[in-house]
N, C-alpha and C positions, 0 to 999 in steps of 0.2 A: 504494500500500500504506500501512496503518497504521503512524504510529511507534507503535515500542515503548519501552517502560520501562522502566527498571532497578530491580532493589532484593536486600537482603541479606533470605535466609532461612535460618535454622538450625534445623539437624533434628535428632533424636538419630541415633547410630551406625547402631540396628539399621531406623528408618527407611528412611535415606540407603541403606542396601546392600539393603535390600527395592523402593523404586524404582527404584535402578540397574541391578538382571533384571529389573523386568518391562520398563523400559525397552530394554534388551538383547534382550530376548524376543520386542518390536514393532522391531526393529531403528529406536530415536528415540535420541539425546539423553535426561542426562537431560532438561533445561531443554526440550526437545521433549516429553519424555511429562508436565512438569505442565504445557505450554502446552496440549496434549491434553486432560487429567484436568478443568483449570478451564474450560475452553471447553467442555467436554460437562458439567457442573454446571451450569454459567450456563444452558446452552440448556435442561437438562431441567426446572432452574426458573423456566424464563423470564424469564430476569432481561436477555436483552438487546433490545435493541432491534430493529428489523426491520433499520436498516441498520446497524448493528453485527454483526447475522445474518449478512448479506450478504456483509461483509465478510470474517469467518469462515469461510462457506463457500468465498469464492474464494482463502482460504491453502491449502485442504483440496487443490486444484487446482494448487496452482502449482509 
């Protein structure tokens, strides 16, 4: 598996509580629903590589 990263994000209030149900709503995390969110952007812009794809895919799975 890939490492992962860390980093600080700040949201406003009504952001952070509007993630937090839809995240709730897909039973994720929130930190699981923007792993979700940014990984389905990158893919529709194609912004990642074939094996970064790959890789992606087999988180979807595991």
């Amino acid at each position: 598996m890939s490492e992962k990263k860390s980093f600080v994000l700040r949201l406003n209030a009504k952001t952070y509580e509007a993630l937090e149900k839809w995240a709730a709503d897909e039973f994720r995390s929130v930190n699981g629903q923007l792993e979700f969110i940014i990984d389905k952007s990158l893919k529709d812009a194609k912004r990642y590589k074939k094996q970064d794809n790959q890789e992606t895919n087999n988180l979807k799975t595991d």
